[in-house]
C-alpha positions as CSV (number, residue, x, y, z in Angstrom):
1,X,-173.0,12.3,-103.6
2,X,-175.3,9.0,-103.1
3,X,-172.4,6.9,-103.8
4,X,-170.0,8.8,-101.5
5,X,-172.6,8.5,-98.9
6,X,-173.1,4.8,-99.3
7,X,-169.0,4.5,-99.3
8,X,-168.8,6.1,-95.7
9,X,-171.6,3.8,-94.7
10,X,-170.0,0.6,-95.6
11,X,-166.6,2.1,-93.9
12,X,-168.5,2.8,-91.0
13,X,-169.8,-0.5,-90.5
14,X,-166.7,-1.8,-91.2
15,X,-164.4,0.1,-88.6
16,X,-167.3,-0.4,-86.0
17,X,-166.5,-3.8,-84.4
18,X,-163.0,-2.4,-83.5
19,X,-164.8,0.2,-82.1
20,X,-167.2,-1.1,-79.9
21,X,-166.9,-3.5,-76.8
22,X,-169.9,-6.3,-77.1
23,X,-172.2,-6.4,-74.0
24,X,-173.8,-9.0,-72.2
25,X,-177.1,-8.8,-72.4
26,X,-178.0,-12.0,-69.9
27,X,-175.5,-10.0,-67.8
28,X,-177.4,-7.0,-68.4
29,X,-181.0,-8.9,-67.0
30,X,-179.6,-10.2,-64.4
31,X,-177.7,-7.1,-62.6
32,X,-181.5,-5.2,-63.7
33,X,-183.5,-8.1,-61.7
34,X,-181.2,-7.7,-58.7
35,X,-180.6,-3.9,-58.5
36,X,-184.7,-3.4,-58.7
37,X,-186.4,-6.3,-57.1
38,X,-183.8,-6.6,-54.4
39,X,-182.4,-3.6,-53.9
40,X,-180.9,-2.2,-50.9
41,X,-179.6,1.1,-51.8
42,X,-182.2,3.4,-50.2
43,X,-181.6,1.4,-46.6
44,X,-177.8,1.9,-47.3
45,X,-178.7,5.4,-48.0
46,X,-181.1,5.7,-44.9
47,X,-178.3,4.2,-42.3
48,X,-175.7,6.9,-43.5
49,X,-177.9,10.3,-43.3
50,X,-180.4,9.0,-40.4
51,X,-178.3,6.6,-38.3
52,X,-174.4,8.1,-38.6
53,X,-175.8,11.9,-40.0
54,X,-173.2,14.0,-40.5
55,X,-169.5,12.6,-41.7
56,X,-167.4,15.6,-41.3
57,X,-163.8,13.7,-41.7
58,X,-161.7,12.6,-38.9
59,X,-165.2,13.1,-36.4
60,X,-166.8,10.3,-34.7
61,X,-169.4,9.9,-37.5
62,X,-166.9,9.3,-39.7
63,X,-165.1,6.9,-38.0
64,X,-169.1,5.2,-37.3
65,X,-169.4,5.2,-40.9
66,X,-165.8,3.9,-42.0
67,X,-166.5,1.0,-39.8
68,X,-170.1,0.2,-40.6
69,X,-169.1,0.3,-44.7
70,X,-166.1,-2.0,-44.1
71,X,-168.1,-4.3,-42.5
72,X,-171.4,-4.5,-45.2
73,X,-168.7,-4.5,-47.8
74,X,-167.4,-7.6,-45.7
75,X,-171.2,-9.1,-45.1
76,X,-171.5,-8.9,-48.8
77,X,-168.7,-11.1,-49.7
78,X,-166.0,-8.9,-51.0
79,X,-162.7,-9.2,-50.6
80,X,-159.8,-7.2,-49.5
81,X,-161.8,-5.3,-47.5
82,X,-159.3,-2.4,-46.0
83,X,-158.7,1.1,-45.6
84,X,-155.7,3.4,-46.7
85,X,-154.6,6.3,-44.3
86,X,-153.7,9.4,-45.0
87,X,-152.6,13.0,-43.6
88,X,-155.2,14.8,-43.0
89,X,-155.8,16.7,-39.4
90,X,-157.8,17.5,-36.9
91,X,-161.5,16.0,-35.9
92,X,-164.2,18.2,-35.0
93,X,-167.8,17.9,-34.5
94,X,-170.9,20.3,-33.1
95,X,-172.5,19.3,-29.3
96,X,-174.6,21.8,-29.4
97,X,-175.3,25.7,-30.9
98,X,-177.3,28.1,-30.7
99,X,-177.6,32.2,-32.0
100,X,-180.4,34.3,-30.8
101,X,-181.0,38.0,-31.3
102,X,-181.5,39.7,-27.6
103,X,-182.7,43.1,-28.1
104,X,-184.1,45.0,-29.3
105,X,-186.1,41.6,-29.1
106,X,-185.7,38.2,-28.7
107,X,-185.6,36.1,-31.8
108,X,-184.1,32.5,-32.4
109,X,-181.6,33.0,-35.5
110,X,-181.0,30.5,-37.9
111,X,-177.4,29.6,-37.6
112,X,-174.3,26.7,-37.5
113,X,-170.8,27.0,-35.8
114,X,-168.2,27.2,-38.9
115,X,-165.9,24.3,-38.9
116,X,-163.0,24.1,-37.5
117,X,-164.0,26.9,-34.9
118,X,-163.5,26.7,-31.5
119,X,-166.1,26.9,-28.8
120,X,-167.1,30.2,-27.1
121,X,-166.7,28.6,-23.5
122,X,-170.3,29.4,-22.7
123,X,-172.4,31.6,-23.6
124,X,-171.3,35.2,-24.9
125,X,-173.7,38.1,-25.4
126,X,-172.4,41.6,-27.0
127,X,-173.9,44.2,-29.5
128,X,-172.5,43.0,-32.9
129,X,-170.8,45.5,-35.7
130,X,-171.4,45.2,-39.1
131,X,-167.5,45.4,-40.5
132,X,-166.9,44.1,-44.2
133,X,-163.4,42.3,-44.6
134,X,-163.0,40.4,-47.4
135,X,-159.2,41.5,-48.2
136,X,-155.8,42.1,-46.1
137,X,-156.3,45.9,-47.0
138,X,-159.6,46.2,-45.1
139,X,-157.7,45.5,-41.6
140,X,-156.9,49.2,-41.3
141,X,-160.6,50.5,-41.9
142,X,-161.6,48.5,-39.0
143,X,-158.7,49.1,-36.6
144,X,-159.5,49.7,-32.9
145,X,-163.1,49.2,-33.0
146,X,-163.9,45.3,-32.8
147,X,-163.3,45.1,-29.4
148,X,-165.8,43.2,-27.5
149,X,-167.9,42.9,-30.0
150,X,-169.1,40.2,-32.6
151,X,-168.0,41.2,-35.7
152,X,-169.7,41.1,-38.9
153,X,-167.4,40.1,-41.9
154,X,-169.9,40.1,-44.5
155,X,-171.2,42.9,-46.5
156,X,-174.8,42.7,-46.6
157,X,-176.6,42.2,-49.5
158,X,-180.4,42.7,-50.5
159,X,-181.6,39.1,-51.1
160,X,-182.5,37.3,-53.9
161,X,-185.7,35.5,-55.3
162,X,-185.2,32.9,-57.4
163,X,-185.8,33.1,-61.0
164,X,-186.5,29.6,-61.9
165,X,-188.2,26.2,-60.2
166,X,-185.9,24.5,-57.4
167,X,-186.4,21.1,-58.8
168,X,-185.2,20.1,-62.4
169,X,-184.8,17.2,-64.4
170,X,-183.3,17.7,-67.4
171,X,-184.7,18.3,-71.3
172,X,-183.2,17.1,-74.0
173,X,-182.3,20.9,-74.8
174,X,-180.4,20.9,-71.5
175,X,-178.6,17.5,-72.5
176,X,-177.6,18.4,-75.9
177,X,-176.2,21.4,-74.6
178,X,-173.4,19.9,-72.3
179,X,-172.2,17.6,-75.8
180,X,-170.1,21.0,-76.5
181,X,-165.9,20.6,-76.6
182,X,-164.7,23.2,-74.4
183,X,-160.9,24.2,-75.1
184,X,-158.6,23.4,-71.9
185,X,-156.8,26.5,-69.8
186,X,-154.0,26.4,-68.3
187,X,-153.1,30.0,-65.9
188,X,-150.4,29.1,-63.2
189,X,-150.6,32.5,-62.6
190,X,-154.2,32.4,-61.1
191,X,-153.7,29.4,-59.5
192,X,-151.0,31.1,-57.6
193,X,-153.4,34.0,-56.9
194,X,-155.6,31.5,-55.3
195,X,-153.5,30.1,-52.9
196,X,-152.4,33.5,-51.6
197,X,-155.8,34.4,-51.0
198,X,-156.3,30.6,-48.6
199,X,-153.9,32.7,-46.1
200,X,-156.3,35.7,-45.7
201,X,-158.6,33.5,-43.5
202,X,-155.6,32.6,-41.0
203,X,-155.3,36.8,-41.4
204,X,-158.5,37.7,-40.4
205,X,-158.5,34.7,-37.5
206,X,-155.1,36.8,-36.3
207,X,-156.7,40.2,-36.8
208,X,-160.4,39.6,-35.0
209,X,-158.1,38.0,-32.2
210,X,-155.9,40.9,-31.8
211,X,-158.3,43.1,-32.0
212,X,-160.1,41.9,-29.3
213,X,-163.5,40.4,-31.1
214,X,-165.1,38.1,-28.9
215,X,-166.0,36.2,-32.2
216,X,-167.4,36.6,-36.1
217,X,-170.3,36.3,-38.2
218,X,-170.7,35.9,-42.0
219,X,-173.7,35.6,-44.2
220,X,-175.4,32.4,-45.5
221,X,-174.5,32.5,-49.5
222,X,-177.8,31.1,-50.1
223,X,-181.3,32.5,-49.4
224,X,-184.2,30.6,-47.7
225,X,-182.9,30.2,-44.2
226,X,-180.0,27.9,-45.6
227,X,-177.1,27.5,-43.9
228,X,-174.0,25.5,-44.7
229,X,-171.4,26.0,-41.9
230,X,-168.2,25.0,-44.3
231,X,-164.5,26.1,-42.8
232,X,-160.7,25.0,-44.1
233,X,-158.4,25.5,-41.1
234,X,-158.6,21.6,-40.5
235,X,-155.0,21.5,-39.7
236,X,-152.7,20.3,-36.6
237,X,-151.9,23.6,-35.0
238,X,-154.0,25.8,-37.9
239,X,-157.4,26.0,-36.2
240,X,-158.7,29.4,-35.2
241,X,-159.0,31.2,-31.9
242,X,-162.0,33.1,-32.8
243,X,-165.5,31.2,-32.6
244,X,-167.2,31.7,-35.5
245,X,-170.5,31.3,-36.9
246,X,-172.9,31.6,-40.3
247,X,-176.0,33.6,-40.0
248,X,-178.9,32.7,-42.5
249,X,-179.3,35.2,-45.3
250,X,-182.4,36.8,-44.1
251,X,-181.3,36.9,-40.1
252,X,-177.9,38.4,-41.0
253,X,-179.6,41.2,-42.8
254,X,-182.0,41.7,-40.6
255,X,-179.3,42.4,-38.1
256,X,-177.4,44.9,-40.4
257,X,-180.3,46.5,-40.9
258,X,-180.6,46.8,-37.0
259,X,-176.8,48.1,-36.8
260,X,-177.6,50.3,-39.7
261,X,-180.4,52.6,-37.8
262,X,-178.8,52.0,-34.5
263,X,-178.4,51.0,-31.5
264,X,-176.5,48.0,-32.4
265,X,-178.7,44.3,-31.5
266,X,-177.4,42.3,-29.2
267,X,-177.0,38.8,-30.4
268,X,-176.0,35.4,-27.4
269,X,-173.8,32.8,-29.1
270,X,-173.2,29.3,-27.2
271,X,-171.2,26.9,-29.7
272,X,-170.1,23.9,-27.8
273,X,-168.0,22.4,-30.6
274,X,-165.3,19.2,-30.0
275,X,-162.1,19.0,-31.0
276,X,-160.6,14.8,-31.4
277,X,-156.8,14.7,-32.1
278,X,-156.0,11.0,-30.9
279,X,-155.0,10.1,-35.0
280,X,-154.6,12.9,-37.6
281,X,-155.0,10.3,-40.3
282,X,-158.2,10.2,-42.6
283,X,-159.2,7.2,-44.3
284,X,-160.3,5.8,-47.6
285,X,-162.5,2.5,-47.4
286,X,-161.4,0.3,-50.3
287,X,-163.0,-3.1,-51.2
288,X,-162.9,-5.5,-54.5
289,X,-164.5,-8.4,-56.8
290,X,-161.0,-10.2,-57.7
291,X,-160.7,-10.8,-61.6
292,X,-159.4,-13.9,-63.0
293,X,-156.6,-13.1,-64.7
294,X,-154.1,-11.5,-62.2
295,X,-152.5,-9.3,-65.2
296,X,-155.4,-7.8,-66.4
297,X,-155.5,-4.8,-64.1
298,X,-158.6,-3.0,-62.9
299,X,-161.2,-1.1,-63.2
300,X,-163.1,1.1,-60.0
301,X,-165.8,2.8,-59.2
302,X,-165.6,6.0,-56.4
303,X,-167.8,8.0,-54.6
304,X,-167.0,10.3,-51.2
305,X,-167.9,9.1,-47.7
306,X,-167.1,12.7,-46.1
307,X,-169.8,15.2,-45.9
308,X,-170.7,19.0,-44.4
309,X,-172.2,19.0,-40.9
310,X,-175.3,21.1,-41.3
311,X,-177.3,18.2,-42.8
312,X,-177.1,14.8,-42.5
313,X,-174.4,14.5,-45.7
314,X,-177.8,12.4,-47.8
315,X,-177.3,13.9,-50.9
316,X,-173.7,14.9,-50.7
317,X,-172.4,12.6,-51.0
318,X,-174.1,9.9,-48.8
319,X,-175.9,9.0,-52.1
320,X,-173.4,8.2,-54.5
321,X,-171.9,6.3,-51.6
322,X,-175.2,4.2,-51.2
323,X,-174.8,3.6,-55.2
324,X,-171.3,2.5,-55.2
325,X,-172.1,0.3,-52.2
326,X,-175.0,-1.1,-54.0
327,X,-173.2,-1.4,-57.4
328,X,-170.7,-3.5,-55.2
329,X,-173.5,-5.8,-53.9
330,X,-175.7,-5.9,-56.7
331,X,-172.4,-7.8,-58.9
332,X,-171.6,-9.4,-55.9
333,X,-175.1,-10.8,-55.5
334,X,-175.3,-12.0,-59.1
335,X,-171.9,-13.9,-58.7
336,X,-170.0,-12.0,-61.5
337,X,-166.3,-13.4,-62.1
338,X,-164.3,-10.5,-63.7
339,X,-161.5,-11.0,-66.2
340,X,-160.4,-7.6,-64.5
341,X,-160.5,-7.1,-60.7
342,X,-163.3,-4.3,-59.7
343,X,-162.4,-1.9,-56.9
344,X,-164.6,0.1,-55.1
345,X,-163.6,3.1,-53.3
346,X,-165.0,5.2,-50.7
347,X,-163.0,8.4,-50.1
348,X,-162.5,10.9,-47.2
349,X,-161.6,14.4,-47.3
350,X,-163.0,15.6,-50.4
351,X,-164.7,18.3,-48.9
352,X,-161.4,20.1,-48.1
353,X,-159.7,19.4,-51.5
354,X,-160.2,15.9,-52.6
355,X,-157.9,14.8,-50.5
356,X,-158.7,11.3,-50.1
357,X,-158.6,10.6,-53.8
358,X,-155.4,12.6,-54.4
359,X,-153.8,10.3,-51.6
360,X,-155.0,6.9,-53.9
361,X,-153.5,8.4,-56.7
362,X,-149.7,9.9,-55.7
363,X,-149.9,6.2,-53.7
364,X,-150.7,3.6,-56.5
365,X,-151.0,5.7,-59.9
366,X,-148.3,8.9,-60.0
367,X,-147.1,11.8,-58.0
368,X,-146.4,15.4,-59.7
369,X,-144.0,17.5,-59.9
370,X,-139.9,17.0,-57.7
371,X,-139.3,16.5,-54.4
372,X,-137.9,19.6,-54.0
373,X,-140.8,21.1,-54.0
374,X,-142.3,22.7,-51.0
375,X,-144.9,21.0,-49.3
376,X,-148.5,21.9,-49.1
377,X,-151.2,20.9,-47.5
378,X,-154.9,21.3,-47.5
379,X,-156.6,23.6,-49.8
380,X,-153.7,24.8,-51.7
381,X,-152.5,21.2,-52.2
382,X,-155.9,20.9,-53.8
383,X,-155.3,24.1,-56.4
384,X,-151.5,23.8,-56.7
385,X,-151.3,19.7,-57.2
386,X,-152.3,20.1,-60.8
387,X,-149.5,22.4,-62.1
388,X,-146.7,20.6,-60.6
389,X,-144.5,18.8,-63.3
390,X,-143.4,16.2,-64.6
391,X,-145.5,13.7,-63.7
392,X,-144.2,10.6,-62.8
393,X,-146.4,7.4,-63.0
394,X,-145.8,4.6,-59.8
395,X,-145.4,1.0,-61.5
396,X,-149.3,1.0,-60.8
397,X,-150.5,3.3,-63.5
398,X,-151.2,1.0,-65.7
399,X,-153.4,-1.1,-63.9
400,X,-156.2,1.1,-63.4
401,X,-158.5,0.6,-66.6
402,X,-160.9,3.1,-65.6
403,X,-162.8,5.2,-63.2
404,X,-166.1,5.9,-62.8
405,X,-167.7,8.6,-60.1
406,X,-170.9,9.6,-58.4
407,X,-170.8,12.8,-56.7
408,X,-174.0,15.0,-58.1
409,X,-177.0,14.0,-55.6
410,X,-179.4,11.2,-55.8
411,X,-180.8,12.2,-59.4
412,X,-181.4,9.9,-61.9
413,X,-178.6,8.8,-64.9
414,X,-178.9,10.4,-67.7
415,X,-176.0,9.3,-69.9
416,X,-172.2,9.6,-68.9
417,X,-169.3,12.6,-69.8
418,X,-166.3,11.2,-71.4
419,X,-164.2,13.9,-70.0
420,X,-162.8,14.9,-73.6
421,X,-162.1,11.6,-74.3
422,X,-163.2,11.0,-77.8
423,X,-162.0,7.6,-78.8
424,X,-164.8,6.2,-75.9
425,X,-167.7,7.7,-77.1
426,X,-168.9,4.7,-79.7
427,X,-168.0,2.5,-76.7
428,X,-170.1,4.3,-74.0
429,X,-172.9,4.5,-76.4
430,X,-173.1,0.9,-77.1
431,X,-172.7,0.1,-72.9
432,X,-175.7,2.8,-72.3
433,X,-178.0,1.0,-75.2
434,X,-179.8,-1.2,-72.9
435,X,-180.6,1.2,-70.3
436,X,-182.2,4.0,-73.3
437,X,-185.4,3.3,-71.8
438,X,-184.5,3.8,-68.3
439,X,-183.7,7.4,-69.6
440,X,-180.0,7.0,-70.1
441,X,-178.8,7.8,-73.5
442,X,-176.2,10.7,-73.6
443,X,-172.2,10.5,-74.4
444,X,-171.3,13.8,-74.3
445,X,-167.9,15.3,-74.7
446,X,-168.0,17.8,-71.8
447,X,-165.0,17.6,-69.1
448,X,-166.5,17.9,-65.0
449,X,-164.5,19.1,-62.5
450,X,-165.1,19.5,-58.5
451,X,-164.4,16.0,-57.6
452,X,-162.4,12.9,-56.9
453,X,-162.4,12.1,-61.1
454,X,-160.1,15.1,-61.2
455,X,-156.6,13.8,-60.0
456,X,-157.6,10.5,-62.0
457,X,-157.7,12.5,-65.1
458,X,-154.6,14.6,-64.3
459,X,-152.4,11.8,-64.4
460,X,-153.9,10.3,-67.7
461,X,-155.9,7.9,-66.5
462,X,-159.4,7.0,-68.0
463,X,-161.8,9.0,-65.2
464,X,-165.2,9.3,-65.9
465,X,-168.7,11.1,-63.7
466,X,-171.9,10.6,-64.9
467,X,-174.6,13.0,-65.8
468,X,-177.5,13.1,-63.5
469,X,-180.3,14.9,-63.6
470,X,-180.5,18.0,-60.9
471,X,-183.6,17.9,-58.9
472,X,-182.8,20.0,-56.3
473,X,-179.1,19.1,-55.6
474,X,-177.5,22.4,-56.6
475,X,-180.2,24.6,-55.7
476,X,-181.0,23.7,-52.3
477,X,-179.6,20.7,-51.2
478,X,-175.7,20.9,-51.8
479,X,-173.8,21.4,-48.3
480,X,-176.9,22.7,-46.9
481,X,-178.9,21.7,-43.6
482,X,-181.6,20.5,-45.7
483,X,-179.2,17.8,-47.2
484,X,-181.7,15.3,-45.6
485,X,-182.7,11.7,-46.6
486,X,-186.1,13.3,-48.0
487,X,-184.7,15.2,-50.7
488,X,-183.2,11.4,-52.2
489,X,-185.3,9.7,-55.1
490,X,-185.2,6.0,-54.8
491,X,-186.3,5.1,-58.2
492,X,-183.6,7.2,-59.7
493,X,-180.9,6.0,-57.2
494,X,-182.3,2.2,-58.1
495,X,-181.5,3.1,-61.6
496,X,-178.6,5.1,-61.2
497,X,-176.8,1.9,-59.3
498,X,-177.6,-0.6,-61.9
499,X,-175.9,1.3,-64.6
500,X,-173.0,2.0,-62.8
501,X,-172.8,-2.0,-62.1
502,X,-173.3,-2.9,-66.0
503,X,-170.4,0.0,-66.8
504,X,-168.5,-1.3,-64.0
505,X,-168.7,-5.0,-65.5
506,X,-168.2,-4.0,-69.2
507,X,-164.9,-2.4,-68.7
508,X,-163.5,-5.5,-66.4
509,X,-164.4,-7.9,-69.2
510,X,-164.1,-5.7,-72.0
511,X,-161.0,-7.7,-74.4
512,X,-159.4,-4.2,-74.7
513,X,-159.0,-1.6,-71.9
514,X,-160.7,1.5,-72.7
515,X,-158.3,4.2,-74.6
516,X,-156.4,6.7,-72.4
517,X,-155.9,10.3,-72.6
518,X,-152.5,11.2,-73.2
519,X,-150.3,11.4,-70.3
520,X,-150.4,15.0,-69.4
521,X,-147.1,17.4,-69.8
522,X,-146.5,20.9,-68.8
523,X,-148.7,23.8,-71.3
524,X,-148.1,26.1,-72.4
525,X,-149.8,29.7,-71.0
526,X,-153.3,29.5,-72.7
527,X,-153.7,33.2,-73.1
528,X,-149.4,34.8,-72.2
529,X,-151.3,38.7,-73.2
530,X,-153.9,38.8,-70.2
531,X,-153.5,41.1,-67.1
532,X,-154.5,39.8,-64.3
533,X,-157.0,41.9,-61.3
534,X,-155.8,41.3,-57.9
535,X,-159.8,40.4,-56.9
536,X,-160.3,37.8,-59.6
């Protein structure tokens, strides 16, 4: 047993430089020195969420802020400073709102025009009816009785406390926990069911309207006078007709509580909301250290300019933003000369679907699926994109080396997912080494899903997020109007941006790219036995 054990050792240490990808420690002290003693990523982070505020994409703001990155990319030093358009839709942006309760009293409700709503041309006052429609079916239960009124789509609900702190950084528990291999799925079928369901919202738009509703209600999702204000129907002639609005959890209750007893409250809604159709297009910002050799590719790192409108978009995703913005200055500050070029990428539209990232990808790295295929657009070209076959890689695909994304709040690094990417783990470990005491020491297996790594990944290309601890990103912060500059950590965001520098220079020098996934191809049905419920 002793010599067998001593026999896998010396294997081990034999196989092991083949493995691993040496780092540069000098490089390693210098890119610390800049990216702590000089930093600038809490002022980069302080002119997105304070000066611009909200970047809802195609609105002025975001037009302010694809400008003012362009240009501090430029100011920096970096070259090929440009942005990539793509079809997106309409811009739209809040002037001013407001919701108040009129009788049986006057109270000022907590509350945020949905996007993509129209304005209510003034002020309108009317009792409101609590109607639950959350399906095609419920039109008929409802039929003939919205008329001047401001309808209530949500079913109430009786609140929640929560069970745990709102800020959390993570234990070692809770990291050894996400180092678990979860199986892949693959269910066309509820992907399908998904994209029917996108429609009902242009239903119920059609429905309030003929029905005569003067405009809708629905209930914050999240307790703690939190609003968030998110809407889909961003298209060119696929707004809505009917102004609606989101009610915080504890004033929309309190109103059906009202409606419930009788008489009905009387609620005023004035949302003077701005539509801008003078170019459809959305943009990515895209910017890069040249390498020196012209053949060795690329590597990139990505996080999403866009954010919600009922904060000022600090967290999400103005943060990762500052990061990759800082990761770009800190190697541009320390004079780094690449074998590999390093890109950086700043995307738009993700909030509706990724959209930004997807356009990078069927542009330089491989489209899906035939072009006989119909055409989709917005959220169902976000859920049907991935089970569209074959795929075919663009002469580019080769090029990109890897991908690296920050898109989970301002929370410190805590190690890196490799996205079931097994062959990079001894690799990741040695680039995360010099950063263990900075808190950074997890490789784990776990695959992450929700942003712009995803497309990356579905075309077998090395994408990558990193893990970061919570704080109060998912609890409070996330889409929220508390998404504020406050809730930011600068230490962690300091640390978070050097790291992503060091990874950033490791792969564009490393003498082999990092292995790839295998090119995807069509699945089979993970489970071909299940039934499926027409409410899942």
């Amino acid at each position: 047993m002793r010599r067998s054990l001593l026999l896998a050792t010396a294997l081990l240490a034999v196989s092991a430089p083949a493995l691993s990808q040496s780092v540069d420690r000098g490089q390693v002290n210098r890119i610390i020195d800049e990216g702590t003693t000089r930093s600038q990523v809490m002022p980069i982070a302080e002119h997105l969420a304070d000066v611009i505020g909200p970047r809802l994409t195609n609105s002025p703001q975001m037009r302010q802020a694809e400008a003012w990155t362009q240009a501090k990319f430029s100011e920096w030093g970096l070259k090929n400073v440009h942005k990539e358009g793509f079809d997106f839709g309409r811009g739209w942006w809040i002037e001013s709102s407001s919701v108040k309760m009129i009788t049986p009293r006057a109270v000022e409700l907590v509350a945020i025009p949905i996007a993509w709503t129209p304005s209510t041309e003034g002020t309108i006052t009317a009792p409101v009816i609590v109607a639950p429609i959350k399906r095609e079916r419920d039109f008929d239960k409802w039929r003939g009785q919205l008329k001047g009124r401001i309808v209530m789509v949500t079913l109430p609900d009786t609140g929640s406390e929560p069970g745990e702190a709102a800020f959390k950084r993570y234990t070692n528990e809770d990291l050894g926990k996400l180092d678990q291999y979860q199986q892949p799925t693959y269910d066309p079928a509820a992907t399908d069911r998904r994209i029917k369901r996108l429609d009902f919202a242009r239903k119920l738009d059609a429905f309030l309207k003929s029905e005569g509703a003067l405009a809708y209600a629905t209930e914050s999702r999240s307790d703690g006078k939190l609003i968030h204000g998110e809407g889909y129907l961003f298209g060119v002639g696929d707004t809505p007709v009917v102004p609606g609005v989101e009610i915080a959890a504890e004033d929309y209750r309190r109103l059906a509580r009202l409606a419930k007893v009788g008489p009905a409250p009387t609620i005023a809604i004035n949302s003077d909301v701005r539509f801008d159709d003078s170019d459809r297009n959305a943009y990515d910002i895209i910017a890069e250290i040249p390498g020196t050799d012209p053949k060795a590719g690329y590597v990139m790192a990505g996080g999403h300019l866009d954010s919600w409108v009922a904060g000022d978009g600090a967290g999400d995703n103005g943060a990762g933003s500052a990061m990759v913005m800082e990761a770009a200055r800190i190697l541009a500050a320390t004079g780094v000369r690449p074998k590999r070029t390093i890109r950086f990428a700043l995307w738009a539209g993700e909030e509706q679907g990724l959209l930004g990232s997807l356009a990078y990808v069927e542009n330089h790295l491989a489209t899906r699926g035939s072009p006989n295929d119909p055409p989709q657009t917005g959220l169902a070209r976000y859920y049907g994109w991935s089970n569209r076959w074959p795929i075919t890689p663009r002469p580019g695909w080769g090029e990109l080396a890897a991908y690296f994304n920050l898109d989970n709040g301002s929370g410190k690094v805590r190690g890196i997912y490799v996205e079931n990417n097994q062959a990079v783990v001894p690799i990741f470990r040695e680039w995360l080494a010099p950063f263990a005491p900075m808190g950074a020491t997890n490789v784990v297996i776990r695959k992450t899903g929700g942003t712009d790594h995803v497309f990356m990944q579905a075309v077998g290309v090395p994408g990558f997020q990193f893990i970061q601890d919570p704080l109060d990103y998912d609890s409070r912060v996330h889409h929220t109007n508390i998404d504020t500059f406050d809730h930011l950590k600068g230490a962690d965001m300091r640390q978070a941006s050097v790291i992503l520098a060091s990874f950033l220079l490791n792969a564009a020098n490393a003498d082999h790219v990092l292995p790839r996934p295998p090119l995807p191809t069509r699945p089979v049905v993970t489970d071909p036995y299940a039934y499926s419920d027409d409410d899942d």
